[in-house]
N, CA, C and O atoms as a GROMACS GRO file, in nm:
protein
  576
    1UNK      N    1  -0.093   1.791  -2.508
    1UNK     CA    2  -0.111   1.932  -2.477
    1UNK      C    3   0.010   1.979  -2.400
    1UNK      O    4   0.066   1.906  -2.319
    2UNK      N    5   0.049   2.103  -2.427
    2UNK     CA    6   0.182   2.116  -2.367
    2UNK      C    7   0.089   2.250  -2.259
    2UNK      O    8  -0.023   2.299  -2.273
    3UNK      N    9   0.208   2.275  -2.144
    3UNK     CA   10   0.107   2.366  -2.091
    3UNK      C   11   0.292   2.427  -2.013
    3UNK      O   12   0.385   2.369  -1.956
    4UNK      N   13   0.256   2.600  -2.064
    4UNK     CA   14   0.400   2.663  -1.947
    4UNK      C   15   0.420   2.650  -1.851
    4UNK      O   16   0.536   2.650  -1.808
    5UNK      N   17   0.307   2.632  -1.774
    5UNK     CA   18   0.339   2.649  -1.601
    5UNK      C   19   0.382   2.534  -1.574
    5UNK      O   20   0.460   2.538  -1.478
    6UNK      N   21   0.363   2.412  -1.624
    6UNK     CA   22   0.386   2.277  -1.595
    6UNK      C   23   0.465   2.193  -1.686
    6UNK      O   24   0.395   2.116  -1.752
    7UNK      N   25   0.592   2.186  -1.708
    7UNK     CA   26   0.702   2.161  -1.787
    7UNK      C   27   0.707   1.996  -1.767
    7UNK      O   28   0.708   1.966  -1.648
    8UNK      N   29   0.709   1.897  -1.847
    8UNK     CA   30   0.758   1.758  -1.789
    8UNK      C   31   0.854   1.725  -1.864
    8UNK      O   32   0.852   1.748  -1.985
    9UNK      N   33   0.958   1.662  -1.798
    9UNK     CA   34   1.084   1.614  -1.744
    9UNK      C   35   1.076   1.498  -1.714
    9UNK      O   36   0.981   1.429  -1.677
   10UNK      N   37   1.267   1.461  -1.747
   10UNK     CA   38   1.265   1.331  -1.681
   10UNK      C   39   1.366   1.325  -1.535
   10UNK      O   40   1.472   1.378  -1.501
   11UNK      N   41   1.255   1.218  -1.463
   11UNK     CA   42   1.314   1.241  -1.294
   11UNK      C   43   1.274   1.114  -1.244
   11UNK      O   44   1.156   1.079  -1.249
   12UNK      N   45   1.391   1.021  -1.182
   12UNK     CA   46   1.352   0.912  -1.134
   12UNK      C   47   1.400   0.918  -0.974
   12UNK      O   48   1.516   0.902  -0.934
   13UNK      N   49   1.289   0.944  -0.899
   13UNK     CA   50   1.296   0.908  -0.701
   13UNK      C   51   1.276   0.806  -0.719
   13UNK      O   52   1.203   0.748  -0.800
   14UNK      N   53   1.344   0.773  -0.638
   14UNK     CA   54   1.363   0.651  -0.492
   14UNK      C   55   1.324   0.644  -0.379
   14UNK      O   56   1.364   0.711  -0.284
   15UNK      N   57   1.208   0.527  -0.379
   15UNK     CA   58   1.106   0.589  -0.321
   15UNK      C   59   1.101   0.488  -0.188
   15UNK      O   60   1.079   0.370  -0.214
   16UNK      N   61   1.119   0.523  -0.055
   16UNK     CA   62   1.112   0.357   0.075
   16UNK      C   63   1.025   0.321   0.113
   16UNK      O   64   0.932   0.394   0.147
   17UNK      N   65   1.025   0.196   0.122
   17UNK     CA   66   0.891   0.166   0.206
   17UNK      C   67   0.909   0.063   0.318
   17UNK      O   68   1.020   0.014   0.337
   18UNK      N   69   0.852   0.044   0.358
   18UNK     CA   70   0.907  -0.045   0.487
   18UNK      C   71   0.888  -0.202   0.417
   18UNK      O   72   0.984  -0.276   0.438
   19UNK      N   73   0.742  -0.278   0.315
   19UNK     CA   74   0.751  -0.400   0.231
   19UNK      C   75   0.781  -0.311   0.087
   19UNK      O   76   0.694  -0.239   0.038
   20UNK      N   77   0.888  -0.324   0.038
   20UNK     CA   78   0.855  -0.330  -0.155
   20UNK      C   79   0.822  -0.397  -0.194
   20UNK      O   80   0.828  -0.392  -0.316
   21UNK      N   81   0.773  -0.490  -0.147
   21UNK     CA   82   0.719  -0.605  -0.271
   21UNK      C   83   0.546  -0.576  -0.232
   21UNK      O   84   0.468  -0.586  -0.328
   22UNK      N   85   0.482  -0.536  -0.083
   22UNK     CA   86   0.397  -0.502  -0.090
   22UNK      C   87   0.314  -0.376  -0.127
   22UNK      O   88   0.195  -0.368  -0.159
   23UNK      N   89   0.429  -0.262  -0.111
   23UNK     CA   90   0.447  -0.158  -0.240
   23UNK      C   91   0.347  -0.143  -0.371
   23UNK      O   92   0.246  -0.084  -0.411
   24UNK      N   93   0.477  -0.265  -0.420
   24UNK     CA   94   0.466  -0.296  -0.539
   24UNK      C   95   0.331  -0.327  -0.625
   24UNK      O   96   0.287  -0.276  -0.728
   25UNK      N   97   0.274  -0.448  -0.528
   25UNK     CA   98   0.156  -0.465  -0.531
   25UNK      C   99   0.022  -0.336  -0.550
   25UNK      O  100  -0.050  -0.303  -0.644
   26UNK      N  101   0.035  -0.286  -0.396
   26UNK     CA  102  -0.047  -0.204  -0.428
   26UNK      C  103  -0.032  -0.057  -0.522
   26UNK      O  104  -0.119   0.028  -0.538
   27UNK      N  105   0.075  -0.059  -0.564
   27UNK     CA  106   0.076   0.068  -0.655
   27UNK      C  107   0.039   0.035  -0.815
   27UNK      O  108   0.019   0.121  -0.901
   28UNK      N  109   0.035  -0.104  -0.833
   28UNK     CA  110  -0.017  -0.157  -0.946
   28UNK      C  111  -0.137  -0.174  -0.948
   28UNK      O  112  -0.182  -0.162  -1.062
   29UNK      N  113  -0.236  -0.205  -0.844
   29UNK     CA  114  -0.365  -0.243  -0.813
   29UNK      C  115  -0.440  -0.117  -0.797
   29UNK      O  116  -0.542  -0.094  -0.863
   30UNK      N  117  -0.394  -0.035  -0.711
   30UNK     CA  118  -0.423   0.103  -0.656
   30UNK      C  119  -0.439   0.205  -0.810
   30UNK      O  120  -0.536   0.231  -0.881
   31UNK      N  121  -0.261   0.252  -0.819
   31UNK     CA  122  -0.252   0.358  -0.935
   31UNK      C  123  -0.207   0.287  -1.046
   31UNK      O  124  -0.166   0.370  -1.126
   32UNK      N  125  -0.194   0.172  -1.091
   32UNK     CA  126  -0.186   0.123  -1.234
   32UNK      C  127  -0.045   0.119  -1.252
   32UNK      O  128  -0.021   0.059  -1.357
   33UNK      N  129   0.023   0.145  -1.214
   33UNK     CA  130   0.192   0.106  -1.236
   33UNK      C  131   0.199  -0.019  -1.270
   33UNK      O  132   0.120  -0.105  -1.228
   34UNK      N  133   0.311  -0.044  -1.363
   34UNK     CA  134   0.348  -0.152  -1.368
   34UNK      C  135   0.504  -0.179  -1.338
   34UNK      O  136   0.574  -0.078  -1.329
   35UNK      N  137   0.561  -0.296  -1.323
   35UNK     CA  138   0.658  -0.366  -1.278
   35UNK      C  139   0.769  -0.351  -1.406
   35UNK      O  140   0.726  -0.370  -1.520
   36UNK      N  141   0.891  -0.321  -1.388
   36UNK     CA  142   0.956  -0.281  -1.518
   36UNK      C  143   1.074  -0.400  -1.455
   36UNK      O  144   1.110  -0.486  -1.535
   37UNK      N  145   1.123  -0.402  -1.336
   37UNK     CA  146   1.203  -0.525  -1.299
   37UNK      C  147   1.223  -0.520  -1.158
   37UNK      O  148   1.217  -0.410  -1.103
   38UNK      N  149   1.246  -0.629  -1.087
   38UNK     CA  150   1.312  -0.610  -0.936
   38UNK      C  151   1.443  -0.665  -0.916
   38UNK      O  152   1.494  -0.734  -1.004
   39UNK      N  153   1.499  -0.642  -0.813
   39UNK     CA  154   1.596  -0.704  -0.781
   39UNK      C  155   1.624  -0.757  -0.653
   39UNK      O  156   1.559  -0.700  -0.565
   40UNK      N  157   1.703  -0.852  -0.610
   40UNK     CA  158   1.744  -0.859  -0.465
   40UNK      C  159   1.674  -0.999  -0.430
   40UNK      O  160   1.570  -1.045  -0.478
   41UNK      N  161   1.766  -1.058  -0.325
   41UNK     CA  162   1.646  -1.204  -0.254
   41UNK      C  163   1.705  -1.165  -0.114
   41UNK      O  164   1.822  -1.174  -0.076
   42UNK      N  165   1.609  -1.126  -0.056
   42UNK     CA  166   1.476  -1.103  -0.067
   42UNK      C  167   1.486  -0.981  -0.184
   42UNK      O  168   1.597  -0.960  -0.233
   43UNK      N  169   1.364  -0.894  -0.233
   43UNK     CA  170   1.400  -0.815  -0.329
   43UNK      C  171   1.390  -0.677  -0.200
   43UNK      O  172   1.320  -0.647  -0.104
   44UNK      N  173   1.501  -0.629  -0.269
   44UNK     CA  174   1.528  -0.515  -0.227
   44UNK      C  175   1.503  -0.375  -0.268
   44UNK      O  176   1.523  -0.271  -0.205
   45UNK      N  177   1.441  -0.399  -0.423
   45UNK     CA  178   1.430  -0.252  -0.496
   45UNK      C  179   1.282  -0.348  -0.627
   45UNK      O  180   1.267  -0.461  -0.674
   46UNK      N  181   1.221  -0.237  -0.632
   46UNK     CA  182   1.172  -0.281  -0.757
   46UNK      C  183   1.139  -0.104  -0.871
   46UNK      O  184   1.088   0.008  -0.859
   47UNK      N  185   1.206  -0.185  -0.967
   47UNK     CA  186   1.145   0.016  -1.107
   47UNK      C  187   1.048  -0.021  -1.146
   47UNK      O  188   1.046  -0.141  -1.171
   48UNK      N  189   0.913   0.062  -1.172
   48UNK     CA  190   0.791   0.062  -1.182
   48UNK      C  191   0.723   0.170  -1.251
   48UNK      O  192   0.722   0.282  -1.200
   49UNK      N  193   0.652   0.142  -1.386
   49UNK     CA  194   0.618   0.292  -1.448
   49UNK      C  195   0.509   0.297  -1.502
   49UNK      O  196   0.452   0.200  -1.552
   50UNK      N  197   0.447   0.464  -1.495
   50UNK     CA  198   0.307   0.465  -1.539
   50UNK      C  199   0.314   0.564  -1.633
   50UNK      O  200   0.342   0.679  -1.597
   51UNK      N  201   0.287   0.530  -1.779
   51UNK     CA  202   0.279   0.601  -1.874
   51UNK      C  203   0.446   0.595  -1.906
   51UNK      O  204   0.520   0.497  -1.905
   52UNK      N  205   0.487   0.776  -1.943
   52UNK     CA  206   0.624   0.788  -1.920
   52UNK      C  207   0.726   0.857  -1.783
   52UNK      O  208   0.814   0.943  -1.781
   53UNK      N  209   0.656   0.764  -1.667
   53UNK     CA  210   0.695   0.802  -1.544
   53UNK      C  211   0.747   0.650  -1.538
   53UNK      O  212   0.717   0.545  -1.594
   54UNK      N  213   0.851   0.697  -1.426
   54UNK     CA  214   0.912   0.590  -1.388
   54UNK      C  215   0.983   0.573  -1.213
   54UNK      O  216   1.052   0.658  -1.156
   55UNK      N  217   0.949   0.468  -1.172
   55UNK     CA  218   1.015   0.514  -0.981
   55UNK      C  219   1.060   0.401  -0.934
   55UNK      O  220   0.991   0.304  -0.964
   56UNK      N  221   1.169   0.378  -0.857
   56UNK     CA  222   1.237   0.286  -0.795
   56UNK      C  223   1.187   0.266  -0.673
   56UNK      O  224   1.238   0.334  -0.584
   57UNK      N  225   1.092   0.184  -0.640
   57UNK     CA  226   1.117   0.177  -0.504
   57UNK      C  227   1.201   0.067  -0.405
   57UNK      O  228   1.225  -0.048  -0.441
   58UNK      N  229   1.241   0.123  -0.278
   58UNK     CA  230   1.356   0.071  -0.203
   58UNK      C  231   1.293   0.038  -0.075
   58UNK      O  232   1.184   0.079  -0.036
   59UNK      N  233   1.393  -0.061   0.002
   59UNK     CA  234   1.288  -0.076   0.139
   59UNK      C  235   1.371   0.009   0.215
   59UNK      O  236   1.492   0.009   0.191
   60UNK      N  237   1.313   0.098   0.322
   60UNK     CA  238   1.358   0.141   0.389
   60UNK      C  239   1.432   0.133   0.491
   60UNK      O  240   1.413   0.085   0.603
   61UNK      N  241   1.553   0.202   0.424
   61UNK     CA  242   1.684   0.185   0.513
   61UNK      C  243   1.666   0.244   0.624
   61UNK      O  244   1.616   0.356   0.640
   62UNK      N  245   1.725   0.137   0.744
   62UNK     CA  246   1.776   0.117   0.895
   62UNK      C  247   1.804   0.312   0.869
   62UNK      O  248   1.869   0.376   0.786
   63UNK      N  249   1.706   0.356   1.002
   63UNK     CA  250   1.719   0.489   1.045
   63UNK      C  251   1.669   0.571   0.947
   63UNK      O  252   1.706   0.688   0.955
   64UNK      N  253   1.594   0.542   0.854
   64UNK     CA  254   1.480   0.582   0.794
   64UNK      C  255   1.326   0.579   0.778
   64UNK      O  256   1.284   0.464   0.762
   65UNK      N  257   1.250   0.656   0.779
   65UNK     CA  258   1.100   0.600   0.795
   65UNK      C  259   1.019   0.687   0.684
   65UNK      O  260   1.057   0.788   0.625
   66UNK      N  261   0.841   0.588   0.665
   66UNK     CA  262   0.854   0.655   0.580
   66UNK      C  263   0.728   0.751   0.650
   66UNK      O  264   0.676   0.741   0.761
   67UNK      N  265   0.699   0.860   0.523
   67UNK     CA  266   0.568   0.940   0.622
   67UNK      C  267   0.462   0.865   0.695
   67UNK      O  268   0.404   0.918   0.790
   68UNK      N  269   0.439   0.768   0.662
   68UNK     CA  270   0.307   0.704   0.758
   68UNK      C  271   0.345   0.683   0.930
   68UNK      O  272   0.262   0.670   1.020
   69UNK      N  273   0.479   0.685   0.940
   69UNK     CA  274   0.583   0.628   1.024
   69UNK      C  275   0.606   0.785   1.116
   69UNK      O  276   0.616   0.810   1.236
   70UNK      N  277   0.608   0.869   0.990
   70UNK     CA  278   0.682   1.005   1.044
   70UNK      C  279   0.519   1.085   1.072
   70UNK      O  280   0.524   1.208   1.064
   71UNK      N  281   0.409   1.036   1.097
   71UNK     CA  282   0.293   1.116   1.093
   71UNK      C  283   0.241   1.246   1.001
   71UNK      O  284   0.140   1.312   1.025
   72UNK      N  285   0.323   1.263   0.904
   72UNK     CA  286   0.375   1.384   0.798
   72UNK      C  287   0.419   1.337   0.686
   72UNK      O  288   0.500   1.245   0.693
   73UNK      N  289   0.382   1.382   0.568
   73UNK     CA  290   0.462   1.397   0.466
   73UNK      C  291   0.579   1.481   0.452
   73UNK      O  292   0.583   1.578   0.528
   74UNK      N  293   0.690   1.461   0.360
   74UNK     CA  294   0.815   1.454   0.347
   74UNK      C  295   0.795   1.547   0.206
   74UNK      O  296   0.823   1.665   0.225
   75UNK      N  297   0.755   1.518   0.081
   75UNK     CA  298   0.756   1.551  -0.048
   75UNK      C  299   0.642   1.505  -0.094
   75UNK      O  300   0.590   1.410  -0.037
   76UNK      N  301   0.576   1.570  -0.218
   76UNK     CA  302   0.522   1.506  -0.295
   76UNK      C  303   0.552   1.478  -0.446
   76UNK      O  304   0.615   1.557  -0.517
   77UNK      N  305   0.503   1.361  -0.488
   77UNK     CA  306   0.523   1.273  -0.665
   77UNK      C  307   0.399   1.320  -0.721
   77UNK      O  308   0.287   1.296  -0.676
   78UNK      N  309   0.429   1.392  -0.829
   78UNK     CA  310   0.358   1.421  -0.945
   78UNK      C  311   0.384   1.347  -1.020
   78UNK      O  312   0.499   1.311  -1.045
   79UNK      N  313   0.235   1.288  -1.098
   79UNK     CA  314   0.275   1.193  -1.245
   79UNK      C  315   0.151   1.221  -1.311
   79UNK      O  316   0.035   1.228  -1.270
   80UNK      N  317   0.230   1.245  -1.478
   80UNK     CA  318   0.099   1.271  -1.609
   80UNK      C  319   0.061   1.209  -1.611
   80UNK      O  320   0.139   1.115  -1.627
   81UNK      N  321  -0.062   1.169  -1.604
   81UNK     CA  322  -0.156   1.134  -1.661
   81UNK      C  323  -0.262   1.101  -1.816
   81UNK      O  324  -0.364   1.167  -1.797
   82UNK      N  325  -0.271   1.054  -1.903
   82UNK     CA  326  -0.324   1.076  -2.037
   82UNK      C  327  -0.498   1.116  -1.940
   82UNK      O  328  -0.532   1.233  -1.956
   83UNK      N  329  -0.555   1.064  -1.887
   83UNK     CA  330  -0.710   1.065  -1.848
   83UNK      C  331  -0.685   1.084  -1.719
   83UNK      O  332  -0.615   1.001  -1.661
   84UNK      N  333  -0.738   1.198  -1.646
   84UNK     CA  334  -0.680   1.175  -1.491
   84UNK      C  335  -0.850   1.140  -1.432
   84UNK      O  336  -0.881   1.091  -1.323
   85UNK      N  337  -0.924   1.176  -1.521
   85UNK     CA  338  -1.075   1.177  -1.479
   85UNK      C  339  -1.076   0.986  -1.414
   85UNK      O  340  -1.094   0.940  -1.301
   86UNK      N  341  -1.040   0.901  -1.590
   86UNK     CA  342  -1.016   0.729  -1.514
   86UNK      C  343  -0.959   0.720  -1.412
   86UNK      O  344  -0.997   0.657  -1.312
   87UNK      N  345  -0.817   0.809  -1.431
   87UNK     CA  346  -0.725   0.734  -1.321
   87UNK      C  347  -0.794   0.763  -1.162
   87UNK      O  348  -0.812   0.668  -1.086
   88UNK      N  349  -0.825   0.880  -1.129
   88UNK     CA  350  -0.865   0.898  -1.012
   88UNK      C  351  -1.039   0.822  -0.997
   88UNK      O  352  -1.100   0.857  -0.896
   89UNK      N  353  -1.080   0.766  -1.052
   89UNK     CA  354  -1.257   0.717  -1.048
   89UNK      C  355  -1.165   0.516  -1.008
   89UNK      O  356  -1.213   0.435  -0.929
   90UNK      N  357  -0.994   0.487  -1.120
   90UNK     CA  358  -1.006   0.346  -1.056
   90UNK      C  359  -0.933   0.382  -0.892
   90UNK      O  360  -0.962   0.310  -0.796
   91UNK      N  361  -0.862   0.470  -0.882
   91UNK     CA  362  -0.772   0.498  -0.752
   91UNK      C  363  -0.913   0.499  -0.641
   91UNK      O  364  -0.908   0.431  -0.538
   92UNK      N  365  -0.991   0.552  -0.661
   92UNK     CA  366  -1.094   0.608  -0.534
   92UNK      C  367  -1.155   0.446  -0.533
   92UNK      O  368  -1.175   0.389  -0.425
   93UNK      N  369  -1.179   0.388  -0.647
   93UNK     CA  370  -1.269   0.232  -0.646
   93UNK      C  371  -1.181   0.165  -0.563
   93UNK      O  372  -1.229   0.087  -0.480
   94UNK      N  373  -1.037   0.184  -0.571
   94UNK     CA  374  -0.975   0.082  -0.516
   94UNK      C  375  -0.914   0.089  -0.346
   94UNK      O  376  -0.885  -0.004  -0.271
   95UNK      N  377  -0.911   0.256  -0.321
   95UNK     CA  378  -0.946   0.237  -0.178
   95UNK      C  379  -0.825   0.348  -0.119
   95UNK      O  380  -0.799   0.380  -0.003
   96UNK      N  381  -0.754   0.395  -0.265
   96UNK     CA  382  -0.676   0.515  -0.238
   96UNK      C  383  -0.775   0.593  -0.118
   96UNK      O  384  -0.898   0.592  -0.107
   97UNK      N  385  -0.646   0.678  -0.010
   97UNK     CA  386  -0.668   0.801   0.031
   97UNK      C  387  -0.663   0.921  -0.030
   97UNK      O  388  -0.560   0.988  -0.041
   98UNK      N  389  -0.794   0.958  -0.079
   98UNK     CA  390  -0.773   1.081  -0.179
   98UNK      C  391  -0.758   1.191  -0.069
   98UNK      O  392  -0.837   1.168   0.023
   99UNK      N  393  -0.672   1.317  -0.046
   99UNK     CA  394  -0.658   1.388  -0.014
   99UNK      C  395  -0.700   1.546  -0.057
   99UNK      O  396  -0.723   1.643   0.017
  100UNK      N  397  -0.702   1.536  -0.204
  100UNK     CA  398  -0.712   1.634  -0.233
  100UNK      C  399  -0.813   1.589  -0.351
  100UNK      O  400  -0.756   1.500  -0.414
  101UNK      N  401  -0.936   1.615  -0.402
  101UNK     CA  402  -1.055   1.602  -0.495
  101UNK      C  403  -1.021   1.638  -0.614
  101UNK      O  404  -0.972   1.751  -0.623
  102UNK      N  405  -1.034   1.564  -0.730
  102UNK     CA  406  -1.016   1.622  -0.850
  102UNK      C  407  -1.059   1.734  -0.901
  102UNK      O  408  -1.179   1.739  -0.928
  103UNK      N  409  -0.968   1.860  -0.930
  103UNK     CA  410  -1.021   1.998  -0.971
  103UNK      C  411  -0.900   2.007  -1.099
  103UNK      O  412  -0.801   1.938  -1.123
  104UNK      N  413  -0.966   2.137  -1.172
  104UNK     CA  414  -0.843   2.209  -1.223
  104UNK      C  415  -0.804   2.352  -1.172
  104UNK      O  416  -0.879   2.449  -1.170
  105UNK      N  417  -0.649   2.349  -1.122
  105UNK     CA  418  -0.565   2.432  -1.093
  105UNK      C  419  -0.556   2.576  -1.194
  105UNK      O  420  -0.609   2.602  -1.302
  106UNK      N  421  -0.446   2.669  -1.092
  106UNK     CA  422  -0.534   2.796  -1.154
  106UNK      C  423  -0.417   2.806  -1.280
  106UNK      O  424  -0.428   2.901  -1.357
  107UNK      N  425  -0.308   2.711  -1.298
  107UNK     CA  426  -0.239   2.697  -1.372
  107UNK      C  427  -0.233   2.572  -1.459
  107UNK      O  428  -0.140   2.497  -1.486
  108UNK      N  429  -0.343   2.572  -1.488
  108UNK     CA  430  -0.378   2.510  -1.644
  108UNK      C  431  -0.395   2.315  -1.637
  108UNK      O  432  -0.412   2.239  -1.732
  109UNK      N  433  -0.381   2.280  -1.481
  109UNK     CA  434  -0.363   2.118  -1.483
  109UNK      C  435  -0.540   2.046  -1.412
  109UNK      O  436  -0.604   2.110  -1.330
  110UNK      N  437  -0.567   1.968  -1.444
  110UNK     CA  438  -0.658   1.865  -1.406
  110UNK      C  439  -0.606   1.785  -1.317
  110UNK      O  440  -0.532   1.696  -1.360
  111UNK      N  441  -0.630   1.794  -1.160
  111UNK     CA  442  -0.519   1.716  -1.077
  111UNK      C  443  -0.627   1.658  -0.987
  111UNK      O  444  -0.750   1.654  -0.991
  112UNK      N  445  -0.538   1.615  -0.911
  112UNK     CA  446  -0.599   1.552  -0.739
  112UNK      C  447  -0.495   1.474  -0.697
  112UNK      O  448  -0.398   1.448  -0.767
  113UNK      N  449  -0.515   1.427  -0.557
  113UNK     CA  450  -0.413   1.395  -0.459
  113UNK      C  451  -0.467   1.274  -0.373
  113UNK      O  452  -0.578   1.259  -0.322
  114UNK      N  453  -0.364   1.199  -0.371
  114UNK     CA  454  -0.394   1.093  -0.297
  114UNK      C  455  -0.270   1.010  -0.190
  114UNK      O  456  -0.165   0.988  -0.250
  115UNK      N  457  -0.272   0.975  -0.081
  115UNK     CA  458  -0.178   0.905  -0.031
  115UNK      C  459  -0.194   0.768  -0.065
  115UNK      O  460  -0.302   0.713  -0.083
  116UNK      N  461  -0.050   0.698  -0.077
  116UNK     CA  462  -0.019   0.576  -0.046
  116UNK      C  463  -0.016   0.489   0.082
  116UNK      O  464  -0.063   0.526   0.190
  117UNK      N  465   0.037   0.381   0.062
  117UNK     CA  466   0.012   0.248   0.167
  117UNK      C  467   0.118   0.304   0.269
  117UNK      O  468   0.095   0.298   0.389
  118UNK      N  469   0.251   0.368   0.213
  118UNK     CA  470   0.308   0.442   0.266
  118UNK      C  471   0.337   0.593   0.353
  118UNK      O  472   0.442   0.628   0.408
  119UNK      N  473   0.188   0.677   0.342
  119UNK     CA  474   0.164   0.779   0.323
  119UNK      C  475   0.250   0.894   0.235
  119UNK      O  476   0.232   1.014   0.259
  120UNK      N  477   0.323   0.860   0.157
  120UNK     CA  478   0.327   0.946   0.028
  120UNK      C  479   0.229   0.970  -0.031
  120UNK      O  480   0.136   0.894  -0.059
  121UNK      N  481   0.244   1.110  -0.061
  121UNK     CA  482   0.152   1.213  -0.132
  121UNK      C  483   0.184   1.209  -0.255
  121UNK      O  484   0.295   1.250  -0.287
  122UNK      N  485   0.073   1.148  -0.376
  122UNK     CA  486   0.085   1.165  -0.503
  122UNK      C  487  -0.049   1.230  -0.583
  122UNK      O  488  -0.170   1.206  -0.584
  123UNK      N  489   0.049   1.334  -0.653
  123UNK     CA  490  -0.038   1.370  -0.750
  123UNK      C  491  -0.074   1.356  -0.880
  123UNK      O  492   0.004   1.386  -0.971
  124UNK      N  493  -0.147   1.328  -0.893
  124UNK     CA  494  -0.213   1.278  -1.026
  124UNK      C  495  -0.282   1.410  -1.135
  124UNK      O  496  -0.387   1.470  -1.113
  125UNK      N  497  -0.175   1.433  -1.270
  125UNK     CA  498  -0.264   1.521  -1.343
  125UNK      C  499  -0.239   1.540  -1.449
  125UNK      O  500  -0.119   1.525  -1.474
  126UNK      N  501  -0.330   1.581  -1.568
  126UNK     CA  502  -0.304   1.602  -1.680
  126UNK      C  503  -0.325   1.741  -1.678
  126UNK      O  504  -0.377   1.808  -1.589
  127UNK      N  505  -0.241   1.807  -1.881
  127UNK     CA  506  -0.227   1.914  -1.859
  127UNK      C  507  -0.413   1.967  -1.950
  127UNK      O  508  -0.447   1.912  -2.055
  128UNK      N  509  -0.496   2.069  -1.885
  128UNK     CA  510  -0.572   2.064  -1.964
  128UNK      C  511  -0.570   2.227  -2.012
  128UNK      O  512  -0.665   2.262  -2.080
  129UNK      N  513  -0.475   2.320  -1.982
  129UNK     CA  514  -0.497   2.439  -2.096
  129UNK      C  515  -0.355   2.483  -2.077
  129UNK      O  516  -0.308   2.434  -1.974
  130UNK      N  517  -0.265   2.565  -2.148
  130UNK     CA  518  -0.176   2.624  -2.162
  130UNK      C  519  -0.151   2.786  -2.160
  130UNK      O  520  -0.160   2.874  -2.246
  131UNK      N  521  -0.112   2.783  -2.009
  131UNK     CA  522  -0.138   2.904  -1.860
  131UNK      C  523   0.053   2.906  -1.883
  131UNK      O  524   0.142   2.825  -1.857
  132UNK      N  525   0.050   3.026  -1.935
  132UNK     CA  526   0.197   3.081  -1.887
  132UNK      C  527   0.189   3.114  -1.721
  132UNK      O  528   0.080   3.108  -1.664
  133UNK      N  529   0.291   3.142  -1.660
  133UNK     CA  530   0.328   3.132  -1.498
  133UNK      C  531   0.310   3.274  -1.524
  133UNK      O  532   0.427   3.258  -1.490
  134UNK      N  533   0.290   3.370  -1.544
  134UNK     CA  534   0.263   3.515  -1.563
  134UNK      C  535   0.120   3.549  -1.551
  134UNK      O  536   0.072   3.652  -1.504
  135UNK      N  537   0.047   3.422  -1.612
  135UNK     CA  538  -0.115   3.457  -1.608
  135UNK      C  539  -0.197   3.411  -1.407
  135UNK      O  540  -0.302   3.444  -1.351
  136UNK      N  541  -0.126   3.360  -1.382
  136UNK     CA  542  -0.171   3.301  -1.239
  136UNK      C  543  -0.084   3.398  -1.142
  136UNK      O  544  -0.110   3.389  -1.022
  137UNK      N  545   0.002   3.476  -1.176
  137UNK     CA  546   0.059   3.539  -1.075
  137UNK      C  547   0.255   3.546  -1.035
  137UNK      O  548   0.318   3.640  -0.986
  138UNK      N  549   0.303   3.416  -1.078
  138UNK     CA  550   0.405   3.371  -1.067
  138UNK      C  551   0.478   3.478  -1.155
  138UNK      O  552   0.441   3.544  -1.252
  139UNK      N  553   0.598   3.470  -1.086
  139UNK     CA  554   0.751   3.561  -1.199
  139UNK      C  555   0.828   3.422  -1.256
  139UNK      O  556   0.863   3.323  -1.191
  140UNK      N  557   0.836   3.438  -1.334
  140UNK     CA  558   0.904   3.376  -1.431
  140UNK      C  559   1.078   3.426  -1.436
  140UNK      O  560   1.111   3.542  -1.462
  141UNK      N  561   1.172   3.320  -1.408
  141UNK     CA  562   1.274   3.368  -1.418
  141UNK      C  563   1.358   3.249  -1.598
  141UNK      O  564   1.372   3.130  -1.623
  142UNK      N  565   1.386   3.367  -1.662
  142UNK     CA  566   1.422   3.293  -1.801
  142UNK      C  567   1.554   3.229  -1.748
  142UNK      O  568   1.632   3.277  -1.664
  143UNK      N  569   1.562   3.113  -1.813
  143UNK     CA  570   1.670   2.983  -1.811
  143UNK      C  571   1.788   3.056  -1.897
  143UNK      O  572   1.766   3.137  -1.987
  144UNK      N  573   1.890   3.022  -1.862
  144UNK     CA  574   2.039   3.041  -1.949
  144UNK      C  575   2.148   2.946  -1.883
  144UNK      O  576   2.263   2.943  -1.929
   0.00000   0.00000   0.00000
């Protein structure tokens, strides 16, 4: 389903954490990612992808912290979803902080929100109707 308000792209963050390898773990156990490769001894980075998302995570570099650290979030990660109804029913089984309850948005997505081990804010959603940014309120500025 394609939907206007919500365009997907390709975008790979880099993402810190204070363990990546314990990260790693729980973002596979937690949100279903899988392990695409790591690197480093100790490992220092691992790429990790769900569906056609993809994210590097890094350990956090000296004079960096991450939100759990900073009492605040920083940004949030959006990732499609094919079923967001599963994904968020195994995320909540497994002990995710849901933040935000699965609804649909007034621009056409099936979402919800959850923090990580890290406190990063991720959102989880598929697209379920096709809402130009004109019908919810938004101005639309055309690309050239």
């Amino acid at each position: 389903m394609r939907n206007s308000s919500v365009p997907v792209d390709t975008l790979l963050p880099h993402i810190g954490y204070q363990d990546v390898v314990e990260a790693c773990e729980w973002l596979g156990r937690v949100f279903g990612f899988k392990e695409a490769y790591r690197y480093g001894e100790p490992v220092a980075g691992v790429q990790m992808y769900l569906g056609q998302a993809y994210i590097m995570l890094r350990n956090a570099r000296q004079g960096c912290m991450t939100p759990a650290h900073l009492g605040y979030g920083t940004q949030n990660l959006t990732v499609f979803v094919e079923d967001v109804d599963a994904h968020y029913a195994r995320a909540k089984e497994a002990g995710a902080g849901i933040v935000e309850e699965l609804h649909e948005t007034e621009y056409g997505e099936r979402q919800y929100g959850a923090n990580d081990l890290g406190g990063h804010l991720w959102l989880f959603s598929q697209h379920e109707r096709d809402v130009s940014p004109g019908e919810w309120g938004a101005t639309a500025t055309p690309r050239g």
